[in-house]
C-alpha positions in Angstrom: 35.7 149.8 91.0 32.7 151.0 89.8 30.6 150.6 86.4 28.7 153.1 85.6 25.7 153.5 83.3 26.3 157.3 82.5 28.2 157.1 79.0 28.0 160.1 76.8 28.3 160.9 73.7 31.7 162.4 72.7 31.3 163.6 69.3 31.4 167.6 68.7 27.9 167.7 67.7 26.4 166.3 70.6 25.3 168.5 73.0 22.9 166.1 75.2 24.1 163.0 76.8 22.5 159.8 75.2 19.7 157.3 77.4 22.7 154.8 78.8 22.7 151.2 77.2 23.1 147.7 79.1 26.1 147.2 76.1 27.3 150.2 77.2 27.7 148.5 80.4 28.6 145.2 78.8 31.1 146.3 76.8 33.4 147.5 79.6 35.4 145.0 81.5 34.4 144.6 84.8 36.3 146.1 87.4 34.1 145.7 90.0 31.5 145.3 92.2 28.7 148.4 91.6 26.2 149.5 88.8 25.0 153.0 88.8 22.0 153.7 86.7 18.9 155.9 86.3 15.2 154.8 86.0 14.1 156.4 82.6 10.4 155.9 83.1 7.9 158.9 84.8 4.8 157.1 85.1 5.7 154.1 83.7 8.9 151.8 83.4 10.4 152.1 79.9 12.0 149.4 77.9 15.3 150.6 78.6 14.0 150.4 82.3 13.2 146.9 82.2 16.6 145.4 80.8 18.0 146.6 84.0 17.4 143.7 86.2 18.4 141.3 83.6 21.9 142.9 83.3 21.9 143.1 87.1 21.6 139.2 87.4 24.2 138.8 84.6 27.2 141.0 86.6 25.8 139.7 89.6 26.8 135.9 88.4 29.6 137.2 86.8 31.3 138.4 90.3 30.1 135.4 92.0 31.8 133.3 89.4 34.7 135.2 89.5 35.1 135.2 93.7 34.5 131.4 93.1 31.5 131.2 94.8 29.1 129.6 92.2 27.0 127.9 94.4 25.6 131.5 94.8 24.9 132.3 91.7 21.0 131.1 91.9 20.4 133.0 95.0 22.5 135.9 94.3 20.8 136.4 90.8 17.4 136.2 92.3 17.8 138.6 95.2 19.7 141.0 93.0 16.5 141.0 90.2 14.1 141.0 93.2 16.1 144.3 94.4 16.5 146.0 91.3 13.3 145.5 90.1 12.0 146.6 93.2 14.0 150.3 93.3 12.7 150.9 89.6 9.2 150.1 90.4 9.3 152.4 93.1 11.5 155.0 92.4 11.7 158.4 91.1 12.2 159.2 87.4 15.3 160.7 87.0 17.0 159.4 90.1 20.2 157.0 90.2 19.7 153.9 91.4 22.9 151.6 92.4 23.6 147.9 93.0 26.4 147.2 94.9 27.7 143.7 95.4 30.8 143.1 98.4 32.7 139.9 99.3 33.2 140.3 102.8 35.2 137.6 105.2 31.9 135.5 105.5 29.5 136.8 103.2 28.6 138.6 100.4 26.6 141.8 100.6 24.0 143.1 97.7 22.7 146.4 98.3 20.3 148.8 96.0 19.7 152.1 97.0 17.3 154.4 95.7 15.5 157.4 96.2 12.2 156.0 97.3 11.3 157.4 100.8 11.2 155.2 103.6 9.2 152.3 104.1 9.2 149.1 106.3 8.6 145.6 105.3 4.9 144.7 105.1 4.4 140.7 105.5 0.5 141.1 104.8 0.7 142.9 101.3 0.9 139.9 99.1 -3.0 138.4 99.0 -3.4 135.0 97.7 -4.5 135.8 94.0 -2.5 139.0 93.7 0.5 139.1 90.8 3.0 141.5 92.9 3.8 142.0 96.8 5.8 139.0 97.1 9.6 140.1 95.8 11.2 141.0 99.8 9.4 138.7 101.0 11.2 136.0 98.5 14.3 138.1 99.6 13.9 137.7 102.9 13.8 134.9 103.2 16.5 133.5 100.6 19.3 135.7 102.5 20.8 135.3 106.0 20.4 138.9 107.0 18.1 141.0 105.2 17.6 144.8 106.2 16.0 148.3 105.4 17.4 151.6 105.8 16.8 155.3 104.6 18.7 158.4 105.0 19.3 161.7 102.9 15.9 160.4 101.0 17.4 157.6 100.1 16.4 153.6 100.8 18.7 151.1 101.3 17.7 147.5 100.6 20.5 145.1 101.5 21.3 141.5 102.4 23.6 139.2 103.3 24.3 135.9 101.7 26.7 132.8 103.7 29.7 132.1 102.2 29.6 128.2 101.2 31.4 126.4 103.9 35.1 126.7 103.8 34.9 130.0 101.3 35.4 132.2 104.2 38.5 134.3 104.5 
């Protein structure tokens, strides 16, 4: 149940896995409701880095579609970029970073985890002419439960998102 961005290459002569590719992930069916991937970038995000989110969004809508839940799709997509985009700002180079999206009986769950150390929520970060700052806050407050949560030096970002009236279990 889990797609993973970790393909190597199989041919005799290669020795070293190859960077992982959003067709890689693409390309596969999908079976279900995770993406594991890892942030390329040291100092800075690279452009493999940046089509992450993107392809986020995409399985994101494509699971919400699937449970039948596409009046989600819009706030699902943004909360899962926000998220993503968020854990490879912020992470470490090198580390895996995963999205994991659940159907439970009355809502759907999106969680990132990465291996930024803990942190809390900072509603004063954003000023009024700055560019960045604003992502969890947008988060926040599109979701119906919205939380924070480190261990093993590891972050959890999750939140919660209704089911549409009479989509519940």
């Amino acid at each position: 149940m889990t797609v993973t961005a970790a393909a190597t290459d199989r041919s005799p002569t290669a020795s070293l896995p190859r960077e992982p590719s959003i067709a890689d992930v693409w390309a596969r069916p999908l079976p279900g409701a995770e993406v594991c991937f890892t942030r390329q970038g040291e100092d800075a995000l690279t452009p493999q880095d940046r089509k992450w989110p993107r392809c986020c969004r995409g399985i994101c809508r494509e699971l919400l579609s699937g449970w039948g839940l596409d009046a989600l799709s819009d706030t699902g997509a943004l909360v899962v970029s926000e998220l993503v985009t968020n854990a490879l700002q912020h992470g470490c180079a090198g580390s895996p970073i995963s999205m994991a999206l659940t159907r439970c009986a009355e809502v759907v769950r999106i969680e990132v985890i990465n291996c930024a150390p803990p942190w809390e929520l900072r509603h004063d970060l954003a000023g009024l002419d700055g560019e960045s700052g604003r992502g969890l806050l947008m988060v926040e407050s599109a979701s119906d439960a919205f939380g924070i949560g480190a261990s093993g030096g590891r972050t959890r970002v999750w939140c919660e998102l209704a089911l549409p009236a009479g989509e519940g279990r």
